[in-house]
C-alpha positions as CSV (number, residue, x, y, z in Angstrom):
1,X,-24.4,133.2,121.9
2,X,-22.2,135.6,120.0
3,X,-24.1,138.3,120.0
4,X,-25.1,137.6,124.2
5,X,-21.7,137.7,124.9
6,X,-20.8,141.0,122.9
7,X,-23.6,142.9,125.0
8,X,-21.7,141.6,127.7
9,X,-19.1,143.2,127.2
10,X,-20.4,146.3,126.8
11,X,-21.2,146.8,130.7
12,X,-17.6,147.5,130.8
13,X,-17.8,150.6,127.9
14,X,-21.2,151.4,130.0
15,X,-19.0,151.9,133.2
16,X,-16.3,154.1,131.5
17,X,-18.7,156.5,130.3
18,X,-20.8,156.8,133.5
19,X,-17.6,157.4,135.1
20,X,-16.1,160.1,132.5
21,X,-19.6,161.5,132.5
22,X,-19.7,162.0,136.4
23,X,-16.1,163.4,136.9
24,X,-16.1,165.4,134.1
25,X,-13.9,164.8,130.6
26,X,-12.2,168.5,130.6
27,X,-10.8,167.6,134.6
28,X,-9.9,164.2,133.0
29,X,-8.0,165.4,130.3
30,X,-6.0,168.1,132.6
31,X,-4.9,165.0,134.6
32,X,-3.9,163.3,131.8
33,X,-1.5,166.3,131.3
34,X,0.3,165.6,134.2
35,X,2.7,163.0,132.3
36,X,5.0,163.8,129.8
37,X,6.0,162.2,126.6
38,X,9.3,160.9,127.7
39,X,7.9,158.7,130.7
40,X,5.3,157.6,128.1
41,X,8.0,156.3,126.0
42,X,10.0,154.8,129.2
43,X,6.6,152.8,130.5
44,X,6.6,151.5,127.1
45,X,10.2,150.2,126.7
46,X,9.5,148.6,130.2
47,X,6.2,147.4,129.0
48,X,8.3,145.5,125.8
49,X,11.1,144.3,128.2
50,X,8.4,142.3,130.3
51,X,6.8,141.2,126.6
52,X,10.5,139.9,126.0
53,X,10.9,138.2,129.2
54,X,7.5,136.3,128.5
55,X,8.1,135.1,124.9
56,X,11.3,134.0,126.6
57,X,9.3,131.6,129.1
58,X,7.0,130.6,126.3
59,X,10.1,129.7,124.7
60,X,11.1,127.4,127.9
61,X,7.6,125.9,127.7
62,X,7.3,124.8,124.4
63,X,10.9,123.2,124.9
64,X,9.9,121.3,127.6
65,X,7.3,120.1,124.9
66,X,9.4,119.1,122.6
67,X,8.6,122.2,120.2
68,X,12.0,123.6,118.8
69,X,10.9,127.3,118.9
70,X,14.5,130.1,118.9
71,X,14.4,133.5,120.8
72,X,14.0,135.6,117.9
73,X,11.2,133.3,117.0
74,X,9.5,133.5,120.3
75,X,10.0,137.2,120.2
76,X,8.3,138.2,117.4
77,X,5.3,135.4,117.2
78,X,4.7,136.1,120.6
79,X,4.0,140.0,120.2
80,X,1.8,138.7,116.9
81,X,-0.2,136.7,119.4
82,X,-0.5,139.6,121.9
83,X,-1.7,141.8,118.9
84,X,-3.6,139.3,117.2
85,X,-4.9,138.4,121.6
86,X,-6.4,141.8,121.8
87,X,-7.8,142.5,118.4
88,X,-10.0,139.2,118.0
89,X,-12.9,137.4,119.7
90,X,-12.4,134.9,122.4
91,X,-8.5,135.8,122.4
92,X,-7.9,134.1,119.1
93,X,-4.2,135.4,119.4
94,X,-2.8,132.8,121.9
95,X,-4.0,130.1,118.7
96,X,-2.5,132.4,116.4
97,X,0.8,131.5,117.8
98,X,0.5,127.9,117.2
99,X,-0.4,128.7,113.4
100,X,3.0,130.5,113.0
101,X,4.8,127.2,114.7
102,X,2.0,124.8,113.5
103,X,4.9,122.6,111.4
104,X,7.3,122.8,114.9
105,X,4.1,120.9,116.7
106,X,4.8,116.9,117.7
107,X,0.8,117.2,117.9
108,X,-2.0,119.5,118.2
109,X,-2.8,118.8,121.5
110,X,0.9,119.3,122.5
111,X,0.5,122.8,121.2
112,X,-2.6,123.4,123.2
113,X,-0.9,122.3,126.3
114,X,2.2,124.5,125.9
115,X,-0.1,127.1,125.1
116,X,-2.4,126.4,128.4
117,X,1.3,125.9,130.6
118,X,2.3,128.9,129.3
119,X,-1.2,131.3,131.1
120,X,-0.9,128.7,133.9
121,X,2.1,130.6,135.2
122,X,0.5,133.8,135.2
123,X,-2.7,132.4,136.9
124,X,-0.1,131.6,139.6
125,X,1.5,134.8,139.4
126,X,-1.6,136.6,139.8
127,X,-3.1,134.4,142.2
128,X,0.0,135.0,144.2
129,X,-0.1,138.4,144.5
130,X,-3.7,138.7,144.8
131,X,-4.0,137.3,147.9
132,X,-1.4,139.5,149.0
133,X,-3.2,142.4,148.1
134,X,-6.4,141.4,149.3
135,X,-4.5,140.5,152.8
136,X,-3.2,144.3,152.3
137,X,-6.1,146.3,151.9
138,X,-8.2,144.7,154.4
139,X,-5.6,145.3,157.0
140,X,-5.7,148.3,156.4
141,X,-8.8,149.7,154.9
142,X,-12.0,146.7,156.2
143,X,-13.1,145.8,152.6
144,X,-14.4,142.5,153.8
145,X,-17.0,142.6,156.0
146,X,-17.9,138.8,157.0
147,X,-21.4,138.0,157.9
148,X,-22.2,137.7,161.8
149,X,-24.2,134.5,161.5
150,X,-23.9,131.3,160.1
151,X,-26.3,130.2,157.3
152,X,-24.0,132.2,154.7
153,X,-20.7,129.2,155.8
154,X,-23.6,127.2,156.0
155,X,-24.7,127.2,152.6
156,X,-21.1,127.8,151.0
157,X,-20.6,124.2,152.4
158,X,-23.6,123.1,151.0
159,X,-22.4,123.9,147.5
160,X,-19.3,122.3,147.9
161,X,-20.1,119.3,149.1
162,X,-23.1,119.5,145.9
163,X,-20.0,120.0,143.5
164,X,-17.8,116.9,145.3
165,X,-20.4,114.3,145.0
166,X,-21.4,115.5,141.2
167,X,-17.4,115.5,140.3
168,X,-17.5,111.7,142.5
169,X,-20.8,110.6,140.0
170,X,-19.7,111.8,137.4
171,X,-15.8,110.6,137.7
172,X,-15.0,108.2,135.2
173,X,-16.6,109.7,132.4
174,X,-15.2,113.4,133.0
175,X,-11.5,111.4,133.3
176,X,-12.7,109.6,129.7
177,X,-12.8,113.1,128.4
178,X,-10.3,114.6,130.0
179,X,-7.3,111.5,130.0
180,X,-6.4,112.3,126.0
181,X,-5.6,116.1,127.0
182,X,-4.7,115.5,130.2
183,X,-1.8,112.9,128.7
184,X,-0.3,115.4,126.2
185,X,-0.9,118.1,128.9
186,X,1.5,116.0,131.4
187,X,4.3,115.3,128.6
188,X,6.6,118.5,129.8
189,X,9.9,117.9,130.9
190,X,9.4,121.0,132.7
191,X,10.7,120.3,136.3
192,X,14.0,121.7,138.4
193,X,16.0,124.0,137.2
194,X,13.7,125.1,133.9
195,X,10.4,125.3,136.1
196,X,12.1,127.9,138.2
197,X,13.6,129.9,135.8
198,X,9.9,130.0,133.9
199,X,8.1,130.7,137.2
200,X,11.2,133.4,137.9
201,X,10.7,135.0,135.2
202,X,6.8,134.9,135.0
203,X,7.1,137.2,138.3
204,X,9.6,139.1,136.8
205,X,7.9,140.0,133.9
206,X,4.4,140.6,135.8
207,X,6.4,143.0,138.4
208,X,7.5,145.3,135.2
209,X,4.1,144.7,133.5
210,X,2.3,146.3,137.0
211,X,4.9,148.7,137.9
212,X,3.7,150.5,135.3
213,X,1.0,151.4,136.8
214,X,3.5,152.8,139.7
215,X,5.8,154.8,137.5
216,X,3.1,156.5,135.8
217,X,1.5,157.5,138.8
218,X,5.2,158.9,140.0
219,X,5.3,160.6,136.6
220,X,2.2,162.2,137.2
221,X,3.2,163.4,140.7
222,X,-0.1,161.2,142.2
223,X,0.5,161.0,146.1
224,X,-0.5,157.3,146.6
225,X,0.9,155.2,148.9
226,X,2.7,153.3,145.6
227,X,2.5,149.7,147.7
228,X,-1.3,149.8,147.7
229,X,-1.3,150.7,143.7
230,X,0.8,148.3,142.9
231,X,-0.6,145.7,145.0
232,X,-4.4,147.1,143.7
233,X,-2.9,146.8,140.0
234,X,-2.6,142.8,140.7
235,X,-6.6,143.0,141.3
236,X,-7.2,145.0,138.2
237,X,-5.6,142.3,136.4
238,X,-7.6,139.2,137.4
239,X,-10.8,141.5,137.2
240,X,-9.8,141.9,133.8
241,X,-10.0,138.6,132.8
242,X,-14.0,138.9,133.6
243,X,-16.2,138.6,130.7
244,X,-17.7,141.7,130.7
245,X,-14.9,144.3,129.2
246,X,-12.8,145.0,125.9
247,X,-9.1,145.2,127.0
248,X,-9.7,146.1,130.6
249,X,-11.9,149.4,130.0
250,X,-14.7,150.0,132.6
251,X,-13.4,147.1,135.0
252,X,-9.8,148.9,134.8
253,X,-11.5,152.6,135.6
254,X,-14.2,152.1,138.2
255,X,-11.0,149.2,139.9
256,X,-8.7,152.7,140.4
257,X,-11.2,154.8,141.4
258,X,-12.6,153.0,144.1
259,X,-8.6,152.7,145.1
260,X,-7.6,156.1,144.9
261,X,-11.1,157.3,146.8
262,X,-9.6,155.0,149.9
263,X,-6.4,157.0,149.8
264,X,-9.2,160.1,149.7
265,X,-7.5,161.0,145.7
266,X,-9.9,162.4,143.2
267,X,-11.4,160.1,140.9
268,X,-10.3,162.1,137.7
269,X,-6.7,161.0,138.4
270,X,-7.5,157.4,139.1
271,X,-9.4,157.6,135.2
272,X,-6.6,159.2,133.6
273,X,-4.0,156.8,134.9
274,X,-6.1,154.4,133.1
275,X,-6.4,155.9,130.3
276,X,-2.7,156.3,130.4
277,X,-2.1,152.5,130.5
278,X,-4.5,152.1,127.7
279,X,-2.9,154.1,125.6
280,X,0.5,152.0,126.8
281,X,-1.4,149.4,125.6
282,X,-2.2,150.1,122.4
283,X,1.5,151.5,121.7
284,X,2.8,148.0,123.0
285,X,1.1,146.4,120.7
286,X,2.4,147.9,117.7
287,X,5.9,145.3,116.7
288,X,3.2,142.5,117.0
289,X,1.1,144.6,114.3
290,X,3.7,145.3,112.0
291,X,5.0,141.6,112.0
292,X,1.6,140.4,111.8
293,X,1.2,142.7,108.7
294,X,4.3,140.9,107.1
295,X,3.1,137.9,107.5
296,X,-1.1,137.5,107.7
297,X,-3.3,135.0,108.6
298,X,-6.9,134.5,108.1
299,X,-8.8,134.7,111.2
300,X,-10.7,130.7,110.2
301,X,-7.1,129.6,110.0
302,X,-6.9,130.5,114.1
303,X,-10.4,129.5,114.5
304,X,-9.9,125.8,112.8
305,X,-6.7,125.5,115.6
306,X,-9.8,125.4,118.1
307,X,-11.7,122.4,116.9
């Protein structure tokens, strides 16, 4: 199963370098010349103040739980878990946090449920601005083309109403699995005032995190319409989630390109604007690595928080 779901992944390395080998790595690379070192470093700072503002609502989450966690202490486990997140299998990091607070925990489960509260804000987030985009772009450019009869609604329906009556068989016992989780889950004191400020700053922090995308297109002089990027970015994100890439590469690519050919821009700029933000990547990373270097853990430490 591991080894099925590493191939997988590969489609998305397989999609860079059809890409890179169709447009050419020498125009590539001249694009990627566009930006200079100092809005590098700036996308980066902006990059680490978003970071900041997110270990700051994990911080709000996990005291609705009941888990004493400080800033500085949400700061810098936080950018361990967002090293540790993109270096390890299955996104290992996000458990790696609750190793460095494991003696903080009322429970194990409680930890798994901050942990779970904590992406559920981004899922809305994302979800949020998602529809958006997709409400932009067809306005404006047709992407979805419905179908002109009705066997497609037709059979849409059918599965639907297959999943309601398996959830309505299969009731009790899926709420006898789920009621232990779904108790410790449902333990927050997470309502009013605190919700808001971890929802506001959720969007706060995923406005910086995909205005990157906007600034480094201004930096390389890239005449998009900076709306439609920024909306697109949102897409790239939830596309990134699929199974089938290693940190967004492939999915991220081929995403911009097909964007930048609707606003009739060459492909080579839409691949090194994402090479760009990979490299951002990588460089935001790097307090998380150094922490994590000063204080270790084994990778079956993280994996026994799983079971």
């Amino acid at each position: 199963m591991k080894r099925f779901s590493f191939f997988v992944k590969l489609i998305g390395i397989a999609l860079f370098f059809v890409l890179l080998y169709k447009v050419g790595w020498n125009e590539t690379i001249d694009s990627v010349k566009k930006i200079s070192v100092i809005h590098v470093f700036v996308a980066t700072c902006i990059l680490w103040i978003a970071f900041y503002l997110k270990s700051m609502r994990w911080k709000i989450v996990s005291n609705s739980y009941g888990i004493p966690l400080q800033d500085f202490q949400a700061f810098k486990i936080f950018f361990i878990g967002l090293f540790l997140a993109n270096i390890t299998p299955g996104k290992l990091g996000d458990f790696g946090r609750l190793f460095y607070i494991k003696d903080l925990l009322p429970s194990q489960k409680i930890g798994w449920s901050s942990l779970i509260m904590d992406r559920i804000f981004d899922l809305i987030c994302l979800a949020f601005f998602c529809s958006i985009s997709v409400f932009y772009y067809q306005i404006h450019f047709r992407i979805l083309k419905f179908p002109n009869n009705y066997w497609t609604f037709l059979l849409w329906g059918v599965l639907f109403l297959i999943i309601i009556l398996v959830f309505a068989v299969f009731k009790k016992k899926i709420k006898k699995i789920i009621k232990p989780s779904l108790a410790a889950f449902n333990s927050h004191t997470l309502k009013g005032f605190s919700g808001v400020k971890a929802l506001s700053i959720t969007f706060l922090s995923m406005i910086l995190i995909y205005g990157v995308f906007n600034y480094i297109a201004w930096g390389m002089g890239l005449p998009i319409d900076h709306l439609g990027l920024f909306l697109g970015a949102f897409i790239l994100g939830i596309l990134s989630l699929l199974p089938v890439t290693i940190l967004g590469i492939g999915i991220r690519e081929t995403s911009l390109v097909i964007i930048f050919q609707l606003y009739g821009l060459p492909s080579q700029d839409a691949i090194a604007l994402s090479l760009i933000i990979f490299l951002l990547q990588i460089i935001s990373f790097i307090p998380g690595a150094i922490w994590f270097y000063l204080s270790p853990v084994e990778l079956n430490q993280i994996k026994a928080l799983k079971k």
